[in-house]
Backbone bond lengths (Angstrom), bond angles and torsions (degrees), N, CA, C in turn:
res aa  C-N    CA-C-N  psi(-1)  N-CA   C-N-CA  omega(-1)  CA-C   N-CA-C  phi
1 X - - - 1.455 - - 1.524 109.79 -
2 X 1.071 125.68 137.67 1.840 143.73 -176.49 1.665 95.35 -65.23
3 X 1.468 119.67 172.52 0.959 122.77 -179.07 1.212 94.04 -134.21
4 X 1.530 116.71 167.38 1.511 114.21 176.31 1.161 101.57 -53.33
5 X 1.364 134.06 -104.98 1.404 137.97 176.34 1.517 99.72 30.80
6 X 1.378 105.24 -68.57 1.767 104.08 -164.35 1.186 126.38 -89.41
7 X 1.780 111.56 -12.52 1.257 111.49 168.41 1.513 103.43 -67.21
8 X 1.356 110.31 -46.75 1.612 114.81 -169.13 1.700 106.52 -42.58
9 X 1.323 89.65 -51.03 2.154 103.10 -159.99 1.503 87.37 -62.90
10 X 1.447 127.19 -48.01 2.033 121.65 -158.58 1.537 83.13 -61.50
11 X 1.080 125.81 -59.99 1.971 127.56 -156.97 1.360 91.91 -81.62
12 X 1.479 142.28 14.94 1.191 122.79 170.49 1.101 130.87 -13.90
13 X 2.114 81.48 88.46 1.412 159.86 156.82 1.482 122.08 -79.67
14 X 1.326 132.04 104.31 1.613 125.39 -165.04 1.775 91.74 -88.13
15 X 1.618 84.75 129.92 1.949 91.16 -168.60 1.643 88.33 -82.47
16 X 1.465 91.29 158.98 1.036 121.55 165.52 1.614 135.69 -142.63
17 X 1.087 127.09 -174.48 1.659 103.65 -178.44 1.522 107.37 -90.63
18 X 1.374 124.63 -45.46 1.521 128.58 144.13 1.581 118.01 -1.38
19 X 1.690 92.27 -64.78 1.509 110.99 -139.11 1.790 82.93 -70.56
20 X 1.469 128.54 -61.79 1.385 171.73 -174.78 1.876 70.21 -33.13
21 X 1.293 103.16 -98.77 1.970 102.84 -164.57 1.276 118.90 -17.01
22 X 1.694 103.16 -52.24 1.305 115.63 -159.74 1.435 101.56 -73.89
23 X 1.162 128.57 -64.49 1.681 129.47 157.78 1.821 108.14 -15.72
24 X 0.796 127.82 -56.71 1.501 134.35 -140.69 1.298 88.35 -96.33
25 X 1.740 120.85 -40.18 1.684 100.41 -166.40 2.122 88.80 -88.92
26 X 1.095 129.02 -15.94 1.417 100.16 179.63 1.490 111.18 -90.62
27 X 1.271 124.47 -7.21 1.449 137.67 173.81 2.018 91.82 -55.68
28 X 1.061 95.78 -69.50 1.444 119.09 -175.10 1.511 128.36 -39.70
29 X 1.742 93.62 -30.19 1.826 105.64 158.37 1.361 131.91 -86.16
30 X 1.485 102.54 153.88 1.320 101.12 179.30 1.718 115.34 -96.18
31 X 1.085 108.90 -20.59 1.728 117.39 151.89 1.820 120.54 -108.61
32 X 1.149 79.59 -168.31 2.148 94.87 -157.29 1.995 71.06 -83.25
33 X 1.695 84.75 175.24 1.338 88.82 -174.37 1.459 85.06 -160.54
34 X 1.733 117.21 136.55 1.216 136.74 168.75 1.817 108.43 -77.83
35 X 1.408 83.58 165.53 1.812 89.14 -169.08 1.445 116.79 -66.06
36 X 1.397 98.39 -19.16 1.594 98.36 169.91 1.547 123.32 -75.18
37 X 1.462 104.73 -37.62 1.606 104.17 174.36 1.694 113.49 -79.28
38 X 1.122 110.30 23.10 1.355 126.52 178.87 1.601 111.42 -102.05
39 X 1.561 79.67 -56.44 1.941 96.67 -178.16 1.789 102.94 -60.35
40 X 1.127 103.67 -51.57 1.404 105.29 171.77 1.086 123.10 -41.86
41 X 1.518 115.20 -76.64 1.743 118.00 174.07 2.015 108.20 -33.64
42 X 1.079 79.56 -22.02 2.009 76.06 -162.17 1.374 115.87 -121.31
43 X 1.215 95.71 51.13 1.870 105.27 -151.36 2.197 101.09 -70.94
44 X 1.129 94.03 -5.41 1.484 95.68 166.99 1.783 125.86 -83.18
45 X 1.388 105.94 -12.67 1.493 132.87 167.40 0.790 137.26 -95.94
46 X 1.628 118.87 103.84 1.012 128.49 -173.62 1.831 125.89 -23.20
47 X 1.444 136.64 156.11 1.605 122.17 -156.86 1.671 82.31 -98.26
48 X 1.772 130.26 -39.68 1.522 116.71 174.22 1.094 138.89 -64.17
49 X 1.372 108.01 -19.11 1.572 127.69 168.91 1.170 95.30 -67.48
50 X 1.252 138.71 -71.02 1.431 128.91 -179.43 1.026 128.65 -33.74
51 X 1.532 112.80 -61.24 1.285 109.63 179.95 1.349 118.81 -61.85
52 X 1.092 107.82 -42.29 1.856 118.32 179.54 1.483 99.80 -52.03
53 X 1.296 116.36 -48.46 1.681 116.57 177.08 1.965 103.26 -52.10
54 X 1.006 94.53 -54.22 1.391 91.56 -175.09 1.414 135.03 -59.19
55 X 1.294 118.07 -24.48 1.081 124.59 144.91 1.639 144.59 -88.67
56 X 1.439 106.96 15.45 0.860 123.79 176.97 1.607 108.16 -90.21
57 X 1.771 98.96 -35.37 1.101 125.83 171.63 1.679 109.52 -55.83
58 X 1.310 130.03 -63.59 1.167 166.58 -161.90 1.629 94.08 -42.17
59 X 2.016 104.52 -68.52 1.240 118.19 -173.77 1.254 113.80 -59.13
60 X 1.805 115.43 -36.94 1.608 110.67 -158.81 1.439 107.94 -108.38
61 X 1.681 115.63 28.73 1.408 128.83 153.44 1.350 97.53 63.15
62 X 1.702 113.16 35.44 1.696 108.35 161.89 1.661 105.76 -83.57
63 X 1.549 106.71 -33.38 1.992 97.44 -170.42 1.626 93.49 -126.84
64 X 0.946 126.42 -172.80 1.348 137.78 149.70 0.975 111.68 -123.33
65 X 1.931 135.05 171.92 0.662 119.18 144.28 1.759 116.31 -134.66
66 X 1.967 107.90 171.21 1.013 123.32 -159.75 1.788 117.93 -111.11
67 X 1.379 111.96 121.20 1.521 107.97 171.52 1.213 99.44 -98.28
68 X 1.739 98.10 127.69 1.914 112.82 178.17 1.019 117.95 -116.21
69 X 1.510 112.16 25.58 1.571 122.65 179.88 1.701 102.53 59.24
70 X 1.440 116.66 22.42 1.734 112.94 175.44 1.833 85.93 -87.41
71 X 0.951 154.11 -20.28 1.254 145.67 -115.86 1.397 156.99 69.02
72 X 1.541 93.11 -39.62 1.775 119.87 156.42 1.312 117.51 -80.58
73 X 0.873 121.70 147.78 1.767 141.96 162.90 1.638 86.66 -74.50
74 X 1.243 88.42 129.09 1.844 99.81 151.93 1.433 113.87 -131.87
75 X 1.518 105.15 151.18 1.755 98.04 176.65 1.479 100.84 -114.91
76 X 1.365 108.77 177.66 1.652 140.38 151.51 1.071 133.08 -172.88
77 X 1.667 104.71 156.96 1.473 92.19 -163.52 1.525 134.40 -72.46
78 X 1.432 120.59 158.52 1.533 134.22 -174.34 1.405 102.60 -53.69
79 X 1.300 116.26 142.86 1.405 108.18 174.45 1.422 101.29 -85.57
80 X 1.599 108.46 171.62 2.192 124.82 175.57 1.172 89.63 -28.33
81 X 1.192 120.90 151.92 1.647 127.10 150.01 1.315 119.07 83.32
82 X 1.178 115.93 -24.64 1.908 125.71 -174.01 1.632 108.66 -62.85
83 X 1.035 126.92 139.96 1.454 138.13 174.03 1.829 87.91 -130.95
84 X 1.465 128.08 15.32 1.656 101.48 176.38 1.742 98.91 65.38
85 X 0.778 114.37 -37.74 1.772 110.80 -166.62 2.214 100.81 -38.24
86 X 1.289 90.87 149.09 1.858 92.42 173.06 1.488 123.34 -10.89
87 X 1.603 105.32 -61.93 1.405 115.42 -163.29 1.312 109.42 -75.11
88 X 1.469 130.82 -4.74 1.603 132.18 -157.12 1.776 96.08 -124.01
89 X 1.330 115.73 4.92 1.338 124.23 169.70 2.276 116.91 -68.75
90 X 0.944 88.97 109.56 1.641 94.13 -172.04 1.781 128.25 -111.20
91 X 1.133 125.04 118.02 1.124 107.20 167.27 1.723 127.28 -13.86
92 X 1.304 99.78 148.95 1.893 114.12 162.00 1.709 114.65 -130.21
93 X 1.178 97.11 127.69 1.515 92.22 160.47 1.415 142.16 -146.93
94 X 1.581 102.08 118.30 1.269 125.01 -155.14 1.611 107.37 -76.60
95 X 1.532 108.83 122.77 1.448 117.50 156.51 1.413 120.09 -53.24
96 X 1.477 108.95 121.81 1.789 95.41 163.59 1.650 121.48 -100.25
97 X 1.152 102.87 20.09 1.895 111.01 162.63 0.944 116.03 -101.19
98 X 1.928 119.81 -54.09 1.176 104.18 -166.55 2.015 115.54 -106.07
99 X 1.490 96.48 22.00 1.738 96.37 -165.57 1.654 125.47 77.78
100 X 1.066 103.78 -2.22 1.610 101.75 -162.88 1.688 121.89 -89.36
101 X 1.097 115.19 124.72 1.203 96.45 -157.77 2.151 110.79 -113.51
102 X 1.212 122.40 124.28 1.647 116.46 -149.43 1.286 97.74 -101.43
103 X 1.234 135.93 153.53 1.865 141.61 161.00 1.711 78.05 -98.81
104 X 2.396 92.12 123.55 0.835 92.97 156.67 1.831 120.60 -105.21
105 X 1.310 107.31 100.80 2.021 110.12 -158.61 1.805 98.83 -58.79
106 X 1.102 104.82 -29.58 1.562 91.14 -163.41 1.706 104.76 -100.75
107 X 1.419 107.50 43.56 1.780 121.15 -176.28 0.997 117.50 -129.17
108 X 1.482 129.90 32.25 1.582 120.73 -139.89 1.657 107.33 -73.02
109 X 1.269 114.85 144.19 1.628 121.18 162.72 1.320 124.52 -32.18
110 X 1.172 128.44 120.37 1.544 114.46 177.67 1.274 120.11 -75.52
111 X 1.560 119.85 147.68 1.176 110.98 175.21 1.451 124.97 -51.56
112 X 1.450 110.29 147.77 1.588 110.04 178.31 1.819 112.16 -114.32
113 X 0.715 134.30 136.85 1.896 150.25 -159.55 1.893 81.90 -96.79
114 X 1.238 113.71 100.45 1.184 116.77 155.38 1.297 126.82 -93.51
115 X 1.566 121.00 176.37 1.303 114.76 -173.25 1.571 105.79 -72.88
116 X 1.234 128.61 179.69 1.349 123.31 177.39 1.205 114.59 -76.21
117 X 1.316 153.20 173.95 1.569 136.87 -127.82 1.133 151.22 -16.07
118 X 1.450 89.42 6.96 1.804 98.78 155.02 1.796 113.99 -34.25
119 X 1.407 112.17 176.07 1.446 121.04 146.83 1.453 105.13 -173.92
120 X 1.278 100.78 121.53 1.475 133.38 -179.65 1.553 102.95 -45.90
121 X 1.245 133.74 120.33 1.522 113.70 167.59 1.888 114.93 -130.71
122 X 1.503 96.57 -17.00 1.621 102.56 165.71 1.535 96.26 -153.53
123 X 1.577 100.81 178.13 0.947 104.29 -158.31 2.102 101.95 -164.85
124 X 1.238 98.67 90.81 1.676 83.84 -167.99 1.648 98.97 -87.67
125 X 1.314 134.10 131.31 1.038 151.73 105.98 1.382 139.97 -65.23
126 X 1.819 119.46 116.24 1.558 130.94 -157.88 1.597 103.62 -151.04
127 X 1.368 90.93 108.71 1.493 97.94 166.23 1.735 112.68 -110.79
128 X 1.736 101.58 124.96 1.367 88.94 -167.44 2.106 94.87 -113.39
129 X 1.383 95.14 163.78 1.173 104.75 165.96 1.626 108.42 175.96
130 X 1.309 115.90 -123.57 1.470 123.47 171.55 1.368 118.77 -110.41
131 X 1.597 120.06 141.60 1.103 111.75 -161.80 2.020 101.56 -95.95
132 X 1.447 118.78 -158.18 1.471 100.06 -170.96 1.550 89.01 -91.05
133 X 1.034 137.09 -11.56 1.461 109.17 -165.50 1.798 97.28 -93.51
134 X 1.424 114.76 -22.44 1.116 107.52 -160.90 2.167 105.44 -99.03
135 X 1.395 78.68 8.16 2.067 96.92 168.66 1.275 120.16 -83.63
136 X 1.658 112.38 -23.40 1.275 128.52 -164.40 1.370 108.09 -68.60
């Protein structure tokens, strides 16, 4: 697994100590996480720094982020190799018990045949239901 440091330097990303937390605590999840469960985890950090981190994030294709019909945007990070580009577009799937919302990487979106000058630039895919712990 990459470390901040190197995710930052590949997306040349100017680290910061901000930048560094915020990296490290969504590295650290196993689901996407809204800005509030962010602010939370990091309740010593400022809520604009965050966000500003996060879209800094957003632009330089370190996280994406996901609407799961919860209301919030949540992000996480891009997997190795991802530029977001068409082909690196992946399912999500959102728990409706416990909130949680998963990047599924190995689900990718199928291509879609658009009209002619279209251009595809996102693409949300969300399958919601129960997750495994919350099936049990």
């Amino acid at each position: 697994m990459q470390t901040e440091e190197e995710i930052l330097k590949i997306k040349k990303v100017k680290n910061t100590a901000v930048r560094t937390v915020v990296l490290r605590h969504l590295l650290s999840q196993e689901k996407a996480q809204s800005l509030k469960d962010i602010e939370n985890a990091l309740a010593y950090t400022d809520r604009s720094s965050i966000f500003r981190t996060l879209k800094t994030f957003e632009e330089n294709k370190v996280i994406h982020s996901i609407e799961d019909g919860s209301g919030m945007t949540k992000y996480a990070v891009c997997a190795k190799g991802c530029n977001c580009d068409p082909k690196d577009l992946h399912y999500h799937f959102y728990c409706k018990n416990c909130d949680k919302t998963f990047c599924l990487f190995d689900v990718p979106i199928p291509k879609i045949q658009l009209p002619e000058n279209f251009k595809q630039q996102q693409a949300n895919m969300v399958v919601k239901g129960l997750c495994d712990n919350c099936n049990k």
